[in-house]
PLY file of the C-alpha trace (Angstrom):
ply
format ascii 1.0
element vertex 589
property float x
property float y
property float z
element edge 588
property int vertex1
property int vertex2
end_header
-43.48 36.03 31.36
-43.96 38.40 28.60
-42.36 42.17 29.35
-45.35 44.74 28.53
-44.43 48.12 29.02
-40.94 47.93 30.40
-39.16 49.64 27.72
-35.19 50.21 28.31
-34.37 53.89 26.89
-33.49 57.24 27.67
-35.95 59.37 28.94
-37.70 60.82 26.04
-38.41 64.35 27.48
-35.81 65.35 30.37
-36.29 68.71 30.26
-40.32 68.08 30.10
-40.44 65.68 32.88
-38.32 68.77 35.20
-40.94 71.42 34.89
-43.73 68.69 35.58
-41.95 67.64 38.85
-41.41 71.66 39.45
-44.88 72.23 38.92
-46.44 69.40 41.88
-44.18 72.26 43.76
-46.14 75.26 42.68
-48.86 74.61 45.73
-45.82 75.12 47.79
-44.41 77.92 46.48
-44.42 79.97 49.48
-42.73 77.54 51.54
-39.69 77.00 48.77
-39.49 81.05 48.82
-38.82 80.26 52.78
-36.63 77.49 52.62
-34.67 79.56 49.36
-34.56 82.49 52.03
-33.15 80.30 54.70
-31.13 78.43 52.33
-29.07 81.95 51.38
-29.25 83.07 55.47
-27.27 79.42 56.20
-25.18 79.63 53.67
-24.06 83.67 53.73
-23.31 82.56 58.01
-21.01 79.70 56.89
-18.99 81.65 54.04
-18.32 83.99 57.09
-16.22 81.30 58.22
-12.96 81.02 56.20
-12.29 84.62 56.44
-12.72 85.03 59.96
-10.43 81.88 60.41
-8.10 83.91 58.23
-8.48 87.25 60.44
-7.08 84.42 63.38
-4.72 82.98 61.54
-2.99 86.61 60.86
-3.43 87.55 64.48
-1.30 84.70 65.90
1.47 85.34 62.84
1.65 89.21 63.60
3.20 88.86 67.13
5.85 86.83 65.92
5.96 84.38 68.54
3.13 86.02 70.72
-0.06 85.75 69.79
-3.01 88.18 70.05
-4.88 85.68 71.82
-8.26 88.38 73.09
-8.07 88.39 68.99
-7.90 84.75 68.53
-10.80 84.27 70.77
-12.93 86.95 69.30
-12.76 85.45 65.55
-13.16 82.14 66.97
-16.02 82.84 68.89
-17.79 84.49 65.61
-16.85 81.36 63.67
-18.80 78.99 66.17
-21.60 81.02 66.18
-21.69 81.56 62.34
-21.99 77.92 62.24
-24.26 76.96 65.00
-26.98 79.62 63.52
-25.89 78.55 59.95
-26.29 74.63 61.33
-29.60 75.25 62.97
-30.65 76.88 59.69
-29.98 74.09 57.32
-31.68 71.36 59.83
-34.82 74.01 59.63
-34.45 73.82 56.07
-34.36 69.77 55.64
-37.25 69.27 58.06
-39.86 71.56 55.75
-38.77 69.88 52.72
-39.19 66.51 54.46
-42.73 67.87 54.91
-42.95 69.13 51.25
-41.39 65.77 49.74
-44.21 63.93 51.91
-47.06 65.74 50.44
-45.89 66.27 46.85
-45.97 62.18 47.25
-48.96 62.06 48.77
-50.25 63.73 46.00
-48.68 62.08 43.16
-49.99 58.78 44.27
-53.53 59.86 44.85
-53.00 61.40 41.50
-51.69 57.79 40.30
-54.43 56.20 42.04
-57.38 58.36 40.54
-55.75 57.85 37.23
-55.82 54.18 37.19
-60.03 54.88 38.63
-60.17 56.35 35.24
-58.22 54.36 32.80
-60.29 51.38 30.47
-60.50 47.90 31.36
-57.56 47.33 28.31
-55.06 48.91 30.01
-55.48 46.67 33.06
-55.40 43.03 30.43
-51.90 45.01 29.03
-49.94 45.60 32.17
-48.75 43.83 34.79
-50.16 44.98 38.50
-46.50 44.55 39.76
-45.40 47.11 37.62
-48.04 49.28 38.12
-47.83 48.91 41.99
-43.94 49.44 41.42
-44.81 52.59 39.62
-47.20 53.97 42.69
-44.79 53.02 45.09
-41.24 52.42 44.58
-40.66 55.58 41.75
-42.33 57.71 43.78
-40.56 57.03 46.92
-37.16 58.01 44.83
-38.91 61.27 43.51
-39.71 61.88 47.24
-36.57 61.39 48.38
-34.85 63.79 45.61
-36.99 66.41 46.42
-36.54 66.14 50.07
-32.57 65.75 50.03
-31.27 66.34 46.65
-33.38 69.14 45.74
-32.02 71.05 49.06
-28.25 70.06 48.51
-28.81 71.63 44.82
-30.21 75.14 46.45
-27.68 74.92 48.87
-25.14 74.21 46.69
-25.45 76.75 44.34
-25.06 79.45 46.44
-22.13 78.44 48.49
-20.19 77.73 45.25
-21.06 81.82 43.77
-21.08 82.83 47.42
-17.31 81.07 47.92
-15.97 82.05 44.39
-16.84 85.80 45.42
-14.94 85.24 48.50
-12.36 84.14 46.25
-12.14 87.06 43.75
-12.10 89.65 46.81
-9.47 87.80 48.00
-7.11 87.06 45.03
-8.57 87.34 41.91
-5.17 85.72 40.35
-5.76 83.05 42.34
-9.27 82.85 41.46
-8.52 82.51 38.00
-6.07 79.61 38.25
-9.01 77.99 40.54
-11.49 77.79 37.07
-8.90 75.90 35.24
-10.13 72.86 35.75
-14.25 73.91 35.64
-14.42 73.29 32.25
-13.23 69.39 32.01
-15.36 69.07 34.97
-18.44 70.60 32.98
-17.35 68.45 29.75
-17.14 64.97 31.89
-20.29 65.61 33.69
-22.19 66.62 30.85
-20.46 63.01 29.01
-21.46 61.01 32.33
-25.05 61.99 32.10
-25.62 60.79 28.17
-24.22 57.53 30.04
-25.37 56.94 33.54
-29.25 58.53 32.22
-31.11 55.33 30.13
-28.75 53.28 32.78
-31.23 54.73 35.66
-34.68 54.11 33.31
-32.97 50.35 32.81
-33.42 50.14 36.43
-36.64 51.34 37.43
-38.21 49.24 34.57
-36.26 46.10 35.21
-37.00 46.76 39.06
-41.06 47.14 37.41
-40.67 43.58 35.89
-39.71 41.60 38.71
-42.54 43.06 41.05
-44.60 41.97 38.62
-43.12 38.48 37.80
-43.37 38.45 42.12
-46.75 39.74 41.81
-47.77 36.93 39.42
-45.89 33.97 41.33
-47.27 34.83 44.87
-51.06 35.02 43.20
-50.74 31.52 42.16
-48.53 30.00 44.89
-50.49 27.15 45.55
-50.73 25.69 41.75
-46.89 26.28 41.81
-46.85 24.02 44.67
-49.42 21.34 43.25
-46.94 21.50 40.04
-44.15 20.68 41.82
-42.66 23.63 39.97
-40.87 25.60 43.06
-37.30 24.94 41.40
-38.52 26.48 37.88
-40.36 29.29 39.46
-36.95 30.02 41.37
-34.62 29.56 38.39
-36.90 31.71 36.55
-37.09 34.55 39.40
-32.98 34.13 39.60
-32.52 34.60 35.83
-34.70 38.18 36.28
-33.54 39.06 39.86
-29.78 38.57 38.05
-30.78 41.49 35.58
-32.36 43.60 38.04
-29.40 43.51 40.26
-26.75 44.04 36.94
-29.40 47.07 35.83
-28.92 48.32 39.58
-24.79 47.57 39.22
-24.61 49.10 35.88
-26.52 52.40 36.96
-24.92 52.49 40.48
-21.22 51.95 38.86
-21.27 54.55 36.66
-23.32 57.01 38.98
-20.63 56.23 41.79
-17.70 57.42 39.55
-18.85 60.62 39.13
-18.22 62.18 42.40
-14.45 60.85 43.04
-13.79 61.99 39.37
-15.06 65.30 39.79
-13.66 65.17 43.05
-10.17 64.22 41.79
-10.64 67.06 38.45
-10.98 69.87 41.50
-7.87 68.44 43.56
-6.05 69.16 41.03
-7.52 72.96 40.58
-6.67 72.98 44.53
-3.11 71.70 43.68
-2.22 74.78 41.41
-4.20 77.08 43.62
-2.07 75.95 46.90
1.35 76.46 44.23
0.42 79.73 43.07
-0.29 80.76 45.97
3.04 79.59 47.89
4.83 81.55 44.72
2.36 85.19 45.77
3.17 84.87 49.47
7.05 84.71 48.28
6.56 87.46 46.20
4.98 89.77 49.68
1.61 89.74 47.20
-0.49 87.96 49.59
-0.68 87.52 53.50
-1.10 83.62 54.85
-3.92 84.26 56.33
-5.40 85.04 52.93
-3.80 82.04 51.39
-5.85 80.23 54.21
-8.75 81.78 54.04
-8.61 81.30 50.18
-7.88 77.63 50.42
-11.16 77.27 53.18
-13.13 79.07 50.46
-11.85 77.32 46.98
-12.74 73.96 49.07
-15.95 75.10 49.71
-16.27 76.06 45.93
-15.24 72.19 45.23
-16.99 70.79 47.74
-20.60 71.43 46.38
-19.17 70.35 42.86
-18.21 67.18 43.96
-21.31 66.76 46.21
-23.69 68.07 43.09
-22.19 65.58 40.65
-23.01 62.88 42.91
-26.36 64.40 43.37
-26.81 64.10 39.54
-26.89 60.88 39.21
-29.42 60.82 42.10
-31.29 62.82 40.07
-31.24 61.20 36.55
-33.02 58.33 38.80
-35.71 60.46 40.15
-36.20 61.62 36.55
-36.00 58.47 35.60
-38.92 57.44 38.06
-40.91 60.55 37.35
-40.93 59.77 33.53
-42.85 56.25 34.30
-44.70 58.12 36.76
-45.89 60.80 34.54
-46.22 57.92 31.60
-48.93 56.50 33.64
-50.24 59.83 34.19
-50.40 60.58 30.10
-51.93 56.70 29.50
-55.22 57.46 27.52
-58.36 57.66 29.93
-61.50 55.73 29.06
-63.06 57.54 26.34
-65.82 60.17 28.01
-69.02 60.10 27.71
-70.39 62.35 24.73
-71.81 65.76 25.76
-75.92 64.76 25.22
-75.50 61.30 26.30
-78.69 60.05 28.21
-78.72 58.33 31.74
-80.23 54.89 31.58
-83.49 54.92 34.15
-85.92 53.67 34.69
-83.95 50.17 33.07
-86.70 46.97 31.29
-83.84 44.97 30.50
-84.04 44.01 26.46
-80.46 44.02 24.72
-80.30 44.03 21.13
-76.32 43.16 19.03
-76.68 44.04 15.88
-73.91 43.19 13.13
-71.68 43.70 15.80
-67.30 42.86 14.94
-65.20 43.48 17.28
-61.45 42.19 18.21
-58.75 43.39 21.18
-56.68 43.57 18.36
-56.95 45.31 15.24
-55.74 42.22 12.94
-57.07 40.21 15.01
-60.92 40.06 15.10
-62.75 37.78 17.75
-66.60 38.51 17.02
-67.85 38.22 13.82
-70.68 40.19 12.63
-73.32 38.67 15.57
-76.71 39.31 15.98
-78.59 38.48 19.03
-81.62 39.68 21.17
-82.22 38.95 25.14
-85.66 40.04 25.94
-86.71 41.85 29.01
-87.28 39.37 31.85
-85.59 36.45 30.26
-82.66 34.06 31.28
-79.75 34.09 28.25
-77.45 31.61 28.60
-74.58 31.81 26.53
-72.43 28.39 25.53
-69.79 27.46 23.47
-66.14 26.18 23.31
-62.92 28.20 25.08
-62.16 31.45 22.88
-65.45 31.32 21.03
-66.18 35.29 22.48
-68.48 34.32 25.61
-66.43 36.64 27.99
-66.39 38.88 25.02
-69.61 39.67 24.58
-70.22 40.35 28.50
-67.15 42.93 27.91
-69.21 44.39 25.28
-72.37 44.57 27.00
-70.82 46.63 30.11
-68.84 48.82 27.57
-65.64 47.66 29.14
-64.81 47.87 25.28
-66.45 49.13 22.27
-67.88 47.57 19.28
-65.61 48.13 15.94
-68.40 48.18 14.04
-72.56 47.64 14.28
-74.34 48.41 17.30
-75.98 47.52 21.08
-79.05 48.49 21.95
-80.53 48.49 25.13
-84.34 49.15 25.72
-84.12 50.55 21.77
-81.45 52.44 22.33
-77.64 52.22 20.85
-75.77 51.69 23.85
-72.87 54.29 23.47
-75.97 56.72 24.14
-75.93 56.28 27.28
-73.59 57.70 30.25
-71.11 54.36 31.03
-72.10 55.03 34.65
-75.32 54.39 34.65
-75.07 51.90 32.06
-73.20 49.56 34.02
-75.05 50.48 37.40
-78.11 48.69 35.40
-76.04 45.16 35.19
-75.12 43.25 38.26
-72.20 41.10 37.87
-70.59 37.90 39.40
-67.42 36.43 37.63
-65.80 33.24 37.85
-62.54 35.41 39.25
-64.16 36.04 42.71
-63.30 39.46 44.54
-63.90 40.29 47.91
-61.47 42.66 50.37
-60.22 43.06 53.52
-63.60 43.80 55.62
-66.79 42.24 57.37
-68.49 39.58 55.43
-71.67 41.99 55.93
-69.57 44.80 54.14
-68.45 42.47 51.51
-72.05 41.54 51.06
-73.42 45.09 51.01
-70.50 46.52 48.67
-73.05 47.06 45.81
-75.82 48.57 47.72
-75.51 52.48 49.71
-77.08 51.95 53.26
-78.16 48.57 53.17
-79.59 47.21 56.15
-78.66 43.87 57.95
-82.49 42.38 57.15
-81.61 42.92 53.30
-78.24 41.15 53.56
-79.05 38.73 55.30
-81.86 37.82 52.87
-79.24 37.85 49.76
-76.80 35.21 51.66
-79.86 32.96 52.37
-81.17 33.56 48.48
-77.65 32.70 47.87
-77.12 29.44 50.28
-74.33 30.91 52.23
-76.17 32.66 55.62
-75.71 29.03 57.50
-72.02 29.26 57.24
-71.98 33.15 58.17
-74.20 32.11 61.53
-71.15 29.18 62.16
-68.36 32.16 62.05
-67.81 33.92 65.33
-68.71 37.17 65.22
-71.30 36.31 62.24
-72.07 39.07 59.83
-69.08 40.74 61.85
-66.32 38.29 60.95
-63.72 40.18 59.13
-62.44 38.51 55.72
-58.91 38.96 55.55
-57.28 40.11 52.17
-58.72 38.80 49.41
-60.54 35.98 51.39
-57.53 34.18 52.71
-59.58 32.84 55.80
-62.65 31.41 53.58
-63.27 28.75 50.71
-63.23 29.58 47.03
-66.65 28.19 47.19
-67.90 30.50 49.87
-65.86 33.61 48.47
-68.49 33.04 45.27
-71.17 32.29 47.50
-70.50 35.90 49.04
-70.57 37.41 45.55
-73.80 35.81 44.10
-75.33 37.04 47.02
-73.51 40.89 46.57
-75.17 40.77 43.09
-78.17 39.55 44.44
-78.66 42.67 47.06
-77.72 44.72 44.04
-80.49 46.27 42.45
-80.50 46.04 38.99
-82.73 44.90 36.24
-79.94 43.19 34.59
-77.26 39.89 35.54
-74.52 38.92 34.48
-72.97 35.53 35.71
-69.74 34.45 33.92
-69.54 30.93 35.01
-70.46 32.10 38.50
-71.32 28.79 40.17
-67.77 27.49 38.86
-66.93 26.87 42.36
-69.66 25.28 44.42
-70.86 21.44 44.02
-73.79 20.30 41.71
-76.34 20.28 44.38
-75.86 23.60 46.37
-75.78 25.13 42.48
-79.06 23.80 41.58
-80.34 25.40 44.68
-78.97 28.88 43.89
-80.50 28.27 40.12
-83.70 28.13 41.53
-83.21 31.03 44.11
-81.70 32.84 41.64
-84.54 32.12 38.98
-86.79 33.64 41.89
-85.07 36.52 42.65
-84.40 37.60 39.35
-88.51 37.26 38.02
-88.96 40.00 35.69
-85.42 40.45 35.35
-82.83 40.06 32.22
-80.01 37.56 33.25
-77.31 36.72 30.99
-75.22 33.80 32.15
-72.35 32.15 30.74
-71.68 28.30 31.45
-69.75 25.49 30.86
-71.62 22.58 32.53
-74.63 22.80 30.23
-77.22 20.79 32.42
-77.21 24.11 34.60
-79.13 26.03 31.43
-81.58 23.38 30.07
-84.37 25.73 31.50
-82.90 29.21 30.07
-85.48 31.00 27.63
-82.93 31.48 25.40
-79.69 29.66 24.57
-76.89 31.14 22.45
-74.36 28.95 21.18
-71.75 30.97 20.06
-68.62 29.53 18.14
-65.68 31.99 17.10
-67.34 34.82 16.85
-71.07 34.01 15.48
-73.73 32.87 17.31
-74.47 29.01 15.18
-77.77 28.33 17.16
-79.89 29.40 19.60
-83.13 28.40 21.03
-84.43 26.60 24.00
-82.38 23.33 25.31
-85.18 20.81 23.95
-84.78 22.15 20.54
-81.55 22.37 20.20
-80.96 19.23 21.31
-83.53 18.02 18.49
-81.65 19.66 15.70
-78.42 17.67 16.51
-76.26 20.30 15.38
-73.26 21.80 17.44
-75.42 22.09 20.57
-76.32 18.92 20.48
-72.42 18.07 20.04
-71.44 20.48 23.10
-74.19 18.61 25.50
-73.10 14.93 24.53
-69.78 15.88 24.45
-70.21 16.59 28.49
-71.45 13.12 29.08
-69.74 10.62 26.88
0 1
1 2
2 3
3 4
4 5
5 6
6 7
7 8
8 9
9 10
10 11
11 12
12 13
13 14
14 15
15 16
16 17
17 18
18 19
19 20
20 21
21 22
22 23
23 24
24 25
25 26
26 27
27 28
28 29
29 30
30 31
31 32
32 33
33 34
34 35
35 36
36 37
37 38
38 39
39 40
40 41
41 42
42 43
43 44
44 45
45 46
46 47
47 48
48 49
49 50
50 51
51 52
52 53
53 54
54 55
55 56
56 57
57 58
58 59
59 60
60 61
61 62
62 63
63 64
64 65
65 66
66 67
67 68
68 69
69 70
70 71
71 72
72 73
73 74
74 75
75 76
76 77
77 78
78 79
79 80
80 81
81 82
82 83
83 84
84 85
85 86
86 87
87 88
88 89
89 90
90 91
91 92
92 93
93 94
94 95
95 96
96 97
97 98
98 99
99 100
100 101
101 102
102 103
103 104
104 105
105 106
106 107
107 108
108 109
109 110
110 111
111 112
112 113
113 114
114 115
115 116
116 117
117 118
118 119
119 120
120 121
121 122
122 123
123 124
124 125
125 126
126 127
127 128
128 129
129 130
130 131
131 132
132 133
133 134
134 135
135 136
136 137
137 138
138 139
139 140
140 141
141 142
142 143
143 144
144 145
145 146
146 147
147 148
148 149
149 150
150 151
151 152
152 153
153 154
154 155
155 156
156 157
157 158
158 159
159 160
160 161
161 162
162 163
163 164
164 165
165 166
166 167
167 168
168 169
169 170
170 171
171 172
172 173
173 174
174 175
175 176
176 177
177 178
178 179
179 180
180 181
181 182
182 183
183 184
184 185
185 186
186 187
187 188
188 189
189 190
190 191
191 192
192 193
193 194
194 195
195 196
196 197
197 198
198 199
199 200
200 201
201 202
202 203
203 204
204 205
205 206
206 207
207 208
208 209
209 210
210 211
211 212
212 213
213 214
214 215
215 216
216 217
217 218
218 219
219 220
220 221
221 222
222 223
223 224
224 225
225 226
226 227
227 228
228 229
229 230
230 231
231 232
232 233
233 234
234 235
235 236
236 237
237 238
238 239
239 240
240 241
241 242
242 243
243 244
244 245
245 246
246 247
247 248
248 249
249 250
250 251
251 252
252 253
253 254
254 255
255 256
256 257
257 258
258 259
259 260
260 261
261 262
262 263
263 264
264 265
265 266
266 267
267 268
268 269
269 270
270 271
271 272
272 273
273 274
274 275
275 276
276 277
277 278
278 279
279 280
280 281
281 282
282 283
283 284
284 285
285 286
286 287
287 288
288 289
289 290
290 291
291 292
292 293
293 294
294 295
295 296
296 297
297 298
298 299
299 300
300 301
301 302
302 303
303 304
304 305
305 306
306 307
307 308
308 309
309 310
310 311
311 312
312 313
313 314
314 315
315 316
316 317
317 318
318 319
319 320
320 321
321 322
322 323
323 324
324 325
325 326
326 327
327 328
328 329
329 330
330 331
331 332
332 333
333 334
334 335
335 336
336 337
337 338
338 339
339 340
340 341
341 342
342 343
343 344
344 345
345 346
346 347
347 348
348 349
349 350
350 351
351 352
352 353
353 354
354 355
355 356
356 357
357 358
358 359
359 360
360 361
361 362
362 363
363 364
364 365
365 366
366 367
367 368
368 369
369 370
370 371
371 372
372 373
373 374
374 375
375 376
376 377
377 378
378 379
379 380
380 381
381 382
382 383
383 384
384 385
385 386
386 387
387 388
388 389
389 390
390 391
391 392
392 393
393 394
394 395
395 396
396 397
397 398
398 399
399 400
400 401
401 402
402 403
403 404
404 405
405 406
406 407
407 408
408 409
409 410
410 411
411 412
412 413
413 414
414 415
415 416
416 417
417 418
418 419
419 420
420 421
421 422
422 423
423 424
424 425
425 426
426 427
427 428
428 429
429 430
430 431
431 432
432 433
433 434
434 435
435 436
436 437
437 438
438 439
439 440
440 441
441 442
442 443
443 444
444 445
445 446
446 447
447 448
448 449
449 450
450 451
451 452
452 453
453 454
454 455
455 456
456 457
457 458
458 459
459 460
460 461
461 462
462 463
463 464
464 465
465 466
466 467
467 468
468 469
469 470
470 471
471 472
472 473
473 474
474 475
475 476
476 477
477 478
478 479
479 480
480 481
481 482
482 483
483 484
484 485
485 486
486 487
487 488
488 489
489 490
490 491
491 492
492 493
493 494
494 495
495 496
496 497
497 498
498 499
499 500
500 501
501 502
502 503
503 504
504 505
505 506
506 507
507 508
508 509
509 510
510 511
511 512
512 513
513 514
514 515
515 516
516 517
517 518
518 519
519 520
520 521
521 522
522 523
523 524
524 525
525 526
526 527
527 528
528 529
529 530
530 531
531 532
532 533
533 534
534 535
535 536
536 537
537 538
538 539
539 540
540 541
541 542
542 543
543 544
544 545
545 546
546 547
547 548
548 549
549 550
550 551
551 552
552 553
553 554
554 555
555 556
556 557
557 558
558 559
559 560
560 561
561 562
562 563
563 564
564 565
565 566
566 567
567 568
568 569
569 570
570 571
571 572
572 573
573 574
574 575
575 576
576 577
577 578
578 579
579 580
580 581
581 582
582 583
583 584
584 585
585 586
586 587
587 588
């Protein structure tokens, strides 16, 4: 399986991808000015604490051997309810940014989601869906999850390391000093760790992107895995790629892990020379132990936050991480708009005109070579020719799922790029060999195409399309829910359900891309006919492979990389026994 977008480097734009996360928070902005407000409340009640242990501490050493115990209870008393406000504060404070983190998803995913609405059919042939389903779901859950924890231990953080170094400096500022010692190898390692642990974390998510999609693939084709007998490959092949995953996870999580206990074990040993200069300024009478105590509380609650924001960094090099692919599918080009005086197709007769068209996916690579065709109004096109001769190509051309390199399209005279892409595709109904059909009732599936059909109209389109016995054998009928992605039906009858969609659809145009593919000879002849019926007066392209289903089309292309060779009616193409002729016989030697 070929990796598409899954590129292992450093995040391009760190700083960039911040002030984008920052800004899905500007909606909220009042909120964060609460929970900043709170944030400073809890954290101002629990730097009470130390020094008010302190003020004990010196009570029970004053009495020298009795202690001042109306004192002892007074301070401790303040200390418990410093902390039980200052507790109930901080759960207030993780609650609303559980409730922020959940909407700032909810709206980066519809944002994800209305993207993808938007983006061209390429983008879809160039990416896998696992990745992109990894992309809506599993890196934005980690974004969520930093803003909801990480982002508060950051806030939180910050001000009980100034809060606790002023603490410090009103206390001793000698001791204070000696306490920064050690900031700056702290600052220096952490600054090191992230140029490390950073493309580590984008490893991840995009290794953790491929194997959703490898999953994604496998489970969509579980039973020809099965008829292969290839279960054991399939596995050794998921093992090889679930191996890397788990080693991109490993190599992230090691180094991400170390940070803490190193910055942890960097501040012991600031605490170290703190607790020995200060055993050296109580000897000298320069400082009271319930100072020293109260200094020690504080220059561990300095630490504390250090240690507990370095771990929180490499949290947050992952949500970056995440927010970078997130906001890369965000930036992907959009389908090109619709110019400014474009004209809505109405009022649609059906002729469609290529002119020199060229055209490849590729731009070395060109598929259709300067073809000319024309499909009157009213008429049944067939197009024919060998795999990769631009069949499916051409239908991608004609609903402007891509656009022509060079020449032109017209439809009823006009160049087809004049036209709004919305209505130009609402004039073509269209059944693929790749059936579709979702989790609802069959009359839902049926009626997908058409706003406020009625029952009487659908069930007309199943029995055009030879499927409304089966529906009246299901038990609820019309009723009976599909489940996801037809599980509970036939291929056969999932087409079935989609001729007939295209058939309630009401457009002057059809295109079927081998769309019979998947019933037997006899029930297809009797949906030719129907379909001949229902679409009188009507342009219908169809593309086929069994070419004794188009010997009565009014026009048959044969198209052979790139060009169309021949074209004609069946009977004289067959008389020219040229590469039509070939094709047919071909089919029945």
């Amino acid at each position: 399986m070929a990796k598409r977008d899954a590129v292992m480097k450093k995040p391009k734009d760190t700083k960039g991808t911040l002030l984008r996360l920052l800004g899905y928070m500007k909606e909220f902005k009042w909120i964060i000015l609460i929970v900043l407000i709170l944030s400073f409340a809890s954290n101002v009640l629990a730097l009470f604490g130390p020094k008010l242990a302190g003020a004990a501490i010196n009570e029970a050493a004053a009495g020298k051997g009795k202690v001042n115990f109306d004192k002892v209870y007074f301070y401790a008393g303040r200390m418990l309810l410093f902390y039980l406000v200052s507790s109930g504060l901080s759960i207030s404070i993780s609650v609303i940014m559980m409730y922020l983190s959940r909407f700032i998803a909810k709206k980066m995913r519809k944002d994800i989601f209305d993207k993808l609405m938007r983006l061209p059919v390429g983008f879809f042939d160039t990416h896998q869906a696992g990745d992109i389903i990894s992309r809506v779901s599993y890196d934005v859950d980690v974004v969520s999850t930093c803003l909801a924890t990480d982002v508060v231990a950051i806030m939180t953080g910050l001000v009980t390391v100034v809060g606790s170094f002023v603490m410090m400096v009103s206390i001793s500022p000698i001791l204070a000093v000696v306490s920064l010692v050690t900031i700056p190898a702290a600052t220096v390692y952490t600054a090191k760790m992230r140029k490390i642990t950073q493309p580590r974390f984008s490893k991840r998510s995009a290794k953790y992107g491929e194997m959703n999609g490898f999953v994604e693939e496998m489970f969509s084709g579980q039973k020809s895995i099965i008829a292969y007998a290839y279960e054991d490959k399939v596995s050794e092949k998921f093992d090889k790629i679930n191996d890397e995953a788990s080693d991109a996870f490993y190599d992230a999580a090691y180094y991400g892990m170390t940070m803490g206990p190193s910055v942890g074990f960097i501040n012991n040993i600031g605490l170290s020379l703190t607790a020995m200069f200060g055993s050296m300024l109580f000897m000298g009478g320069m400082i009271d132990l319930g100072k020293i105590s109260s200094f020690i509380l504080y220059s561990r609650k300095f630490s504390g936050p250090i240690n507990e924001i370095a771990n929180i960094v490499t949290e947050l090099y992952s949500a970056l991480s995440a927010a970078e692919r997130v906001f890369a599918m965000l930036d992907q080009e959009e389908e090109v708009k619709d110019s400014q005086d474009a004209n809505v197709l109405d009022h649609v007769r059906g002729t469609v005109e290529f002119e020199n068209v060229r055209f490849g996916y590729a731009k070395d690579k060109t598929i259709i070579h300067n073809l000319n065709m024309k499909a009157d109004a009213g008429k049944l096109i067939a197009i024919v020719g060998p795999t990769g001769a631009g069949k499916t190509t051409i239908i991608n051309l004609l609903m402007r799922f891509y656009d022509v390199d060079e020449g032109s399209i017209y439809v009823d005279g006009k160049e087809s790029r004049t036209y709004t892409r919305e209505s130009l595709r609402k004039a073509y109904a269209m059944v693929l060999q790749e059936t579709w059909v979702f989790k609802g009732t069959i009359f839902e599936n049926i009626a997908y195409g058409k706003e406020n059909a009625t029952m009487e109209e659908v069930v007309a389109a199943a029995k055009a399309a030879r499927i409304h016995p089966f529906i009246m054998r299901l038990p609820q009928g019309y009723e009976t829910v599909i489940s996801e992605d037809g599980g509970n039906i036939s291929k056969g009858q999932k087409q079935l359900l989609t001729i007939a969609r295209a058939m309630l659809y009401n457009a002057r145009m059809l295109i079927l891309d081998e769309a019979t593919s998947n019933v037997d000879t006899s029930t297809e002849q009797q949906i030719q006919k129907a379909m001949r019926e229902l679409m009188k007066d009507k342009t219908c392209f169809v593309i086929a492979h069994r070419l004794s289903t188009i010997q009565n089309a009014d026009n048959i292309l044969v198209v052979n990389q790139g060009d169309v060779v021949e074209q004609g009616i069946h009977e004289t193409l067959m008389a020219k026994k040229g590469f039509y002729y070939k094709l047919y016989a071909a089919q029945f030697e």
